[in-house]
Each structure stands twice: as C-alpha cells, then as structure tokens.
N, C-alpha and C positions, 0 to 999 in steps of 0.2 A: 739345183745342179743341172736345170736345161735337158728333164729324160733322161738324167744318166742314172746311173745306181747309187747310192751314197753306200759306200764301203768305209769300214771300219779308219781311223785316221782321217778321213775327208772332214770337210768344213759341215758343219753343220750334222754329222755324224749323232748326236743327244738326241736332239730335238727329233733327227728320225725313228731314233730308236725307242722315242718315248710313245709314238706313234704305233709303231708297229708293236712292243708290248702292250700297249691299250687293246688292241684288236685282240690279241692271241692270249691274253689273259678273258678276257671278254666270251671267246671261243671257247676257251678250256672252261670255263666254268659254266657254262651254257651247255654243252654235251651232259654233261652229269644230272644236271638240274631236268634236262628234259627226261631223259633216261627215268628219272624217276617219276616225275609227272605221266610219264608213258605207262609204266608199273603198274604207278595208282589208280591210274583210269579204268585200266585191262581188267586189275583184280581186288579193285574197290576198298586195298589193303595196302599198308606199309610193308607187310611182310612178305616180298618176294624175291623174287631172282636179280631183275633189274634193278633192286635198292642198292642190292649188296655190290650190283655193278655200278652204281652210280657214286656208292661212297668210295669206292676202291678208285674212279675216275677223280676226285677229291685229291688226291696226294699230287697227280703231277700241276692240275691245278693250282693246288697252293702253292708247288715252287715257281711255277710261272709268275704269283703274284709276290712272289719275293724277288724276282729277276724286276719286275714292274718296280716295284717299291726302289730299287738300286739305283735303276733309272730316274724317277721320277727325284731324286735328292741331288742327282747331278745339273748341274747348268750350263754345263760347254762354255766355249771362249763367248765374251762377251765382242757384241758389233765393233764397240770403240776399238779392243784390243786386237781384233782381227784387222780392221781396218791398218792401224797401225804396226804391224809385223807384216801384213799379205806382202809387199814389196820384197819384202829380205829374208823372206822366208822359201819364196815362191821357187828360187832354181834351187834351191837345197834336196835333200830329202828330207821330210816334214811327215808331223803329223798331229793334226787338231782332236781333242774334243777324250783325251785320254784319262781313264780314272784306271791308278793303281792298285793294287790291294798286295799290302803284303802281309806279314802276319799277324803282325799288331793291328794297322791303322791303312783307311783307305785313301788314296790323293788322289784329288783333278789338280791334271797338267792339262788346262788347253792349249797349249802348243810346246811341241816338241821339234829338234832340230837334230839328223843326225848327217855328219861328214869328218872321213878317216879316223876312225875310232873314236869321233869326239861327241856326245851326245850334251845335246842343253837342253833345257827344259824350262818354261813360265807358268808359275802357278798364279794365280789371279790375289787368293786369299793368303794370307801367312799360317803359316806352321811352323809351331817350334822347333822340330824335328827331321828339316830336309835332307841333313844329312844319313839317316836312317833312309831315305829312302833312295839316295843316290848310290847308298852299299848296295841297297838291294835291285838295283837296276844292275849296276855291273855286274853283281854277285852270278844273276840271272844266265849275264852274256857272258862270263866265264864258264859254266858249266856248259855253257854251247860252244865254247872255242874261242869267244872273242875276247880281245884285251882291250878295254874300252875305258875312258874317261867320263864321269858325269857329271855334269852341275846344271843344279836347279835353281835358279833365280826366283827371289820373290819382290820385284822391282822391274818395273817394266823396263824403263832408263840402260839398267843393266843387261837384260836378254836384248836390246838391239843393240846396244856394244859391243856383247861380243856376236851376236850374228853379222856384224859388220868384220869383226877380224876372223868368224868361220870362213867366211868367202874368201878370205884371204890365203887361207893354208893352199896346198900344194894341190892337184886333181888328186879329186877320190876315186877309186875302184866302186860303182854305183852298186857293183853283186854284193860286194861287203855290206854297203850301205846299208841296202833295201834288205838283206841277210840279217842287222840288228834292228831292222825298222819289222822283221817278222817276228823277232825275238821279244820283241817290246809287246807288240800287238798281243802276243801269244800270254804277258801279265797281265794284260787290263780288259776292263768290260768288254 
C-alpha cells in the first residue's frame, strides 16, 4: 500500500494482519518466558515471585495465540479475484479481506460492496449456508438502525453482475454507506 497504513477492509488487510500477530504473539510470549528465566537465575529456584508473574503473563499470551491462529486460517482475496473486481468495485464503498463470525460458523468474504442499503458480498469458497449469514449481516444493521439488503455470491460471474447494476442505482448518501461499512467491520476480525 505505498507507506500507508493498511486498515481493516483495505486490500491486502490478512496478510498484514498475519504479520503483525506473528510479532505480538512472539512479544507476549517472550516477556513471561524471560520473567522467569530472570527468577531462576536470581534465586537458583523455581519457587519465586517472578514464576508466579511469568505464569500469570501466560493467559494474555495464549489469547494472543488464538487471535494468531484465526489469522493464520484465513486467506484473504486471492490476486486473480482481486485483479478481477478492483475495477467495479473501486468507486463503490468496498471492503476486502473480511472474515465473519457469527454464532455458529465463521466466513471469508474477500470482498464486500456496499451502496444505498444494498450490501453484496464474494465468497471465494462455497458454503452451504450463505443464507445464514446474510440474516446475520442485516440482523446486525438493523439493531444499529439500518434497513439493508444482503446477498452473498458464491460465483464470481454473479458478484460482477450485479456490481455492474450497483453502480447503476440512484447516488448514495456515502455517511450511510461508510455508517454500514462501520457496522460490518464492527462483526469481523
């Protein structure tokens, strides 16, 4: 991204975030470890002050390597399909590289499209079940105020058809837009 920040919905958003959990799982587990190596040294025992601060440093640690591990399962949009949407997706309000969770089951959506309540969605893999997750997308922006449509495409063919007749609708109010495009952001990784 040319020195910019890579912020959540940007291209390429996985692959940084895999990055930067590597390091900060790396860190978190490195402080505890030494903490105790410190201990031991000082007082030639396991049995000290610093142990009991180094296991207790342990917990945030391991959820950090469970944030890693989420990360590391995800793949983001792949080149091809980026390649092929960046055009029609590019004056929209968009956003790449999104994994859902809702309460059953978790989805990557690498790219998302949203304009005047209308949000679409490209999943790269099939799932039986997209309709479960297109409830729970709207379900989301109803409890926040918005009355929203979703569909999520598992066909590439089909998410640039209808990105071709999004652009068509009438102008959108961009506050609304980027208003569901917080809402979204606010379900996924």
């Amino acid at each position: 991204m040319n020195g910019q920040k890579i912020k959540q919905g940007d291209y390429g958003y996985i692959s940084h975030k895999k990055k930067t959990e590597i390091i900060k799982t790396i860190l978190f587990f490195a402080i505890p470890l030494s903490l105790y190596i410190a201990g031991y040294m000082t007082t030639k025992s396991r049995l000290n002050l610093l142990t009991i601060v180094a296991i207790l440093g342990m917990l945030p640690a391991s959820k950090q390597l469970v944030s890693l591990i989420m990360y590391l399962k995800a793949h983001g949009i792949s080149d091809a399909d980026y390649s092929a949407v960046k055009d029609a997706v590019t004056p929209l309000c968009n956003s790449y590289d999104n994994i859902f969770t809702t309460y059953e089951k978790t989805y990557e959506v690498p790219s998302v499209v949203i304009r005047n309540g209308n949000v679409c969605g490209y999943v790269a893999k099939p799932y039986k079940d997209l309709k479960k997750l297109e409830d729970h997308i709207t379900e989301c922006a109803k409890k926040e105020g918005y009355q929203i449509n979703t569909k999520i495409f598992d066909k590439l063919e089909s998410y640039q058809t209808r990105l071709s007749s999004i652009k068509e609708l009438e102008d959108a109010t961009p506050e609304k837009d980027q208003a569901v495009r917080t809402i979204l952001h606010e379900i996924t990784l």
